[in-house]
Short mmCIF file of the C-alpha atoms (twelve columns), coordinates in Angstrom:
data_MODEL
# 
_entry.id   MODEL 
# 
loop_
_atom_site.group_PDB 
_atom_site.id 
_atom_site.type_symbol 
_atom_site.label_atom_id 
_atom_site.label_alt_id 
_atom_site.label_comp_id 
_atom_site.label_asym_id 
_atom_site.label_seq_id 
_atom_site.Cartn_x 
_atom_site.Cartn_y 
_atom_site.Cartn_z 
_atom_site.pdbx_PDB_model_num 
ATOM 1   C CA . UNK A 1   119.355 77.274  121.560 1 
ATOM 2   C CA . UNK A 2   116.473 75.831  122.595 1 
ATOM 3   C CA . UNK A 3   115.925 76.894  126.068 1 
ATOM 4   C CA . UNK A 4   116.492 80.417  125.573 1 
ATOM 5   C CA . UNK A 5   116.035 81.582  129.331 1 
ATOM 6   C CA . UNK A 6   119.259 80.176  129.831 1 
ATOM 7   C CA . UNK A 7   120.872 82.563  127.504 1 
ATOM 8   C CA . UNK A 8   123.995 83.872  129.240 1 
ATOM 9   C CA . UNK A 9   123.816 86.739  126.946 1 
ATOM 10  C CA . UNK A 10  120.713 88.001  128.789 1 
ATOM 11  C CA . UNK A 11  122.118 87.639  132.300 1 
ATOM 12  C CA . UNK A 12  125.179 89.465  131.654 1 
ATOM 13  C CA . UNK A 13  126.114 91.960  134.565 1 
ATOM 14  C CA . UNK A 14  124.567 89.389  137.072 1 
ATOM 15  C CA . UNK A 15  127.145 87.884  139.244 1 
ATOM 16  C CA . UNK A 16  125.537 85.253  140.884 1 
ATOM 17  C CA . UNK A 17  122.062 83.934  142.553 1 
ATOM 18  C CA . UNK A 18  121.280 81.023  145.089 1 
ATOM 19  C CA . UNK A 19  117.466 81.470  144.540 1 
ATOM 20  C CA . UNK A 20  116.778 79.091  141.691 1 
ATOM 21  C CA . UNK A 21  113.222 81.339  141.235 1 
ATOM 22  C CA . UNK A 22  115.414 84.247  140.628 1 
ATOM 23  C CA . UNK A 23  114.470 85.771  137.335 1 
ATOM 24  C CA . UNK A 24  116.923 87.973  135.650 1 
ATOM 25  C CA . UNK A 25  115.330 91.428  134.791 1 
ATOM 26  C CA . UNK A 26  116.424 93.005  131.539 1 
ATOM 27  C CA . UNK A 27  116.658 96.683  130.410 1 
ATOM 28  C CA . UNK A 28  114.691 96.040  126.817 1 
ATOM 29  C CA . UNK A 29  112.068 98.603  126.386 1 
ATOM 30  C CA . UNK A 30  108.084 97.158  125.402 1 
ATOM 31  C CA . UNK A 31  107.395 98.305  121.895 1 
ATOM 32  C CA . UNK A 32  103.900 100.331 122.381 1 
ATOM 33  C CA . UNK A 33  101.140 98.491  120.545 1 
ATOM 34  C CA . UNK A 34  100.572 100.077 117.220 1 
ATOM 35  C CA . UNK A 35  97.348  101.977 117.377 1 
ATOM 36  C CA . UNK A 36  94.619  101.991 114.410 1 
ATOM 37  C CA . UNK A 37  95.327  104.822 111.529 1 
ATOM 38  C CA . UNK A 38  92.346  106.739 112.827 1 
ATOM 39  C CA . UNK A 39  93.534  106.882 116.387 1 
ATOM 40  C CA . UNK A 40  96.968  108.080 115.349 1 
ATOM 41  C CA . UNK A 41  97.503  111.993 116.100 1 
ATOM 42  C CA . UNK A 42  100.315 112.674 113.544 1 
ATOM 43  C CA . UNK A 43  102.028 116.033 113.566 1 
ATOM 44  C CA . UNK A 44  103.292 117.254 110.062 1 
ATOM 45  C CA . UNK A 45  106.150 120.150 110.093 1 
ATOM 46  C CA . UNK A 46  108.789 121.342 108.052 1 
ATOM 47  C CA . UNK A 47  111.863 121.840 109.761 1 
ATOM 48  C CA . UNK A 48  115.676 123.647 108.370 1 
ATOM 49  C CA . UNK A 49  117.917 124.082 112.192 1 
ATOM 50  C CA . UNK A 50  120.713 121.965 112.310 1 
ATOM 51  C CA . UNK A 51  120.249 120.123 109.304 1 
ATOM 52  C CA . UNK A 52  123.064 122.252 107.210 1 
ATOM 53  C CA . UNK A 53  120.090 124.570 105.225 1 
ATOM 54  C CA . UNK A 54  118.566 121.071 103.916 1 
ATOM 55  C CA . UNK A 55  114.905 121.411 104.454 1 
ATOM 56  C CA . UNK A 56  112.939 118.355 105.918 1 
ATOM 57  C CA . UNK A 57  109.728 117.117 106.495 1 
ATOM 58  C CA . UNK A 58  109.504 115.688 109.839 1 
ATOM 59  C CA . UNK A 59  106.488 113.455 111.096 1 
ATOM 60  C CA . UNK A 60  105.727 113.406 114.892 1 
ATOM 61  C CA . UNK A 61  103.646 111.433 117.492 1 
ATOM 62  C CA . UNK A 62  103.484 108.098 115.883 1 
ATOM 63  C CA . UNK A 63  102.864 105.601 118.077 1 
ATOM 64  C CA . UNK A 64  103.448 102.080 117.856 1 
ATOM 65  C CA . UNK A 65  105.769 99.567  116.464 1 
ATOM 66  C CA . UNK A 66  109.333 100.543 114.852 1 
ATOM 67  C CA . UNK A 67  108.773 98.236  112.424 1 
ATOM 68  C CA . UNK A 68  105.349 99.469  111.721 1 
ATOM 69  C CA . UNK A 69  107.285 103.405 111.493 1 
ATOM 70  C CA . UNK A 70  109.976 102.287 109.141 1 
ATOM 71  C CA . UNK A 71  106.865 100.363 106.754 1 
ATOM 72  C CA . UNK A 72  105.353 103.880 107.362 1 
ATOM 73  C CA . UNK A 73  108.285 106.138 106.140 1 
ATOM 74  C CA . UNK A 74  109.282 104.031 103.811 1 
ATOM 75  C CA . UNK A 75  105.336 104.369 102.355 1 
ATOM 76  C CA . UNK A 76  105.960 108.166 102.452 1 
ATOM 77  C CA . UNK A 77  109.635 108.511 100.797 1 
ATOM 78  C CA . UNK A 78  108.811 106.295 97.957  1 
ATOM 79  C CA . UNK A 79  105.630 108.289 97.340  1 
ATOM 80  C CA . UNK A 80  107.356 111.229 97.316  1 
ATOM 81  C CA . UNK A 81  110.663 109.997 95.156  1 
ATOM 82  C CA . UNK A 82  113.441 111.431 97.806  1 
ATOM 83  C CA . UNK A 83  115.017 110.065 100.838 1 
ATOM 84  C CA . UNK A 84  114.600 109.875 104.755 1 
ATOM 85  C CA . UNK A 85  114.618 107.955 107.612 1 
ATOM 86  C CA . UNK A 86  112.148 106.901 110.327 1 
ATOM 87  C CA . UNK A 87  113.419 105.934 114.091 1 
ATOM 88  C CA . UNK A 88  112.120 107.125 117.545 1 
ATOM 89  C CA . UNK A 89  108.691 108.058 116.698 1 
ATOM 90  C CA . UNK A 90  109.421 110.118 113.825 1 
ATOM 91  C CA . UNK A 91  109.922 110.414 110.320 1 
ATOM 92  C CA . UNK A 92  112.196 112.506 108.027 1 
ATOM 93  C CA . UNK A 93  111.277 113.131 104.833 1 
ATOM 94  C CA . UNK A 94  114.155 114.626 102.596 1 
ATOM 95  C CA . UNK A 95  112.226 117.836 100.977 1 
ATOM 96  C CA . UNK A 96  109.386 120.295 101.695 1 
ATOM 97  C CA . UNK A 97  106.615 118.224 101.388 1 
ATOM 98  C CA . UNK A 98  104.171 118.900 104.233 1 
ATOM 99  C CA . UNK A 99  100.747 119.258 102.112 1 
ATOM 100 C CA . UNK A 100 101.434 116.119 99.689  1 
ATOM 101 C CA . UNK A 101 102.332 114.184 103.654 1 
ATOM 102 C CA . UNK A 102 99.319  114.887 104.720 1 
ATOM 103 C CA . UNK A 103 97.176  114.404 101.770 1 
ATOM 104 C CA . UNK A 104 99.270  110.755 101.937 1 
ATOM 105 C CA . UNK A 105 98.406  109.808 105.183 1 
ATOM 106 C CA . UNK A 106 94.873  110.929 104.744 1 
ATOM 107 C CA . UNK A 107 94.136  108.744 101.992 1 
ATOM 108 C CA . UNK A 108 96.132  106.286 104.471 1 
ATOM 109 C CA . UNK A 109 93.425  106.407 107.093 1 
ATOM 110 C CA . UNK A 110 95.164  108.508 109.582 1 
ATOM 111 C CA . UNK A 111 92.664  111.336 110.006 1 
ATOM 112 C CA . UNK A 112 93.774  113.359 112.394 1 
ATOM 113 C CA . UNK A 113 96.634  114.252 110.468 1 
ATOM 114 C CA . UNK A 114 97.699  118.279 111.376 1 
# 
């Protein structure tokens, strides 16, 4: 698919247009820009409602890319040997881990780790 504003998958829901300037408007949301490690404001908290008793280490405020989040959790769960996930500006980090997070993402370059 060459041209690919001629998708039909993108003008779905559109019935039909006589203005050939018409420009189909999507829903897709921008991906923020990814901001520099020392301009990130991460939040670091340990968290145990509705998650069965587990325990988890949940990292807030990230800003930026998902792919840039997932490289980021996945940084954090393999330094810390369990499991987790990172989507919608956080990360979960299987565990009670909070100091060796933050000590992590210091040595990352994010310095205004709390």
């Amino acid at each position: 698919m060459a041209n690919n504003k001629n998708d039909w998958k993108e003008r779905l829901n559109i019935v039909y247009s006589t203005n050939p300037d018409f420009s189909y408007i999507t829903d897709e949301k921008e991906e923020n820009e990814t901001l520099p490690n020392g301009q990130q404001k991460l939040r670091v908290s340990i968290e145990k409602n509705h998650r069965g008793g587990k325990t988890v280490t949940i990292v807030r405020n990230f800003v930026g890319t998902g792919d840039d989040l997932k490289e980021l959790g996945r940084l954090l769960k393999t330094k810390c040997g369990v499991g987790g996930s990172a989507k919608d500006g956080e990360i979960l980090i299987q565990g009670e881990f909070k100091e060796k997070v933050i000590e992590l993402l210091k040595k990352e370059g994010y310095t205004q780790t709390k």
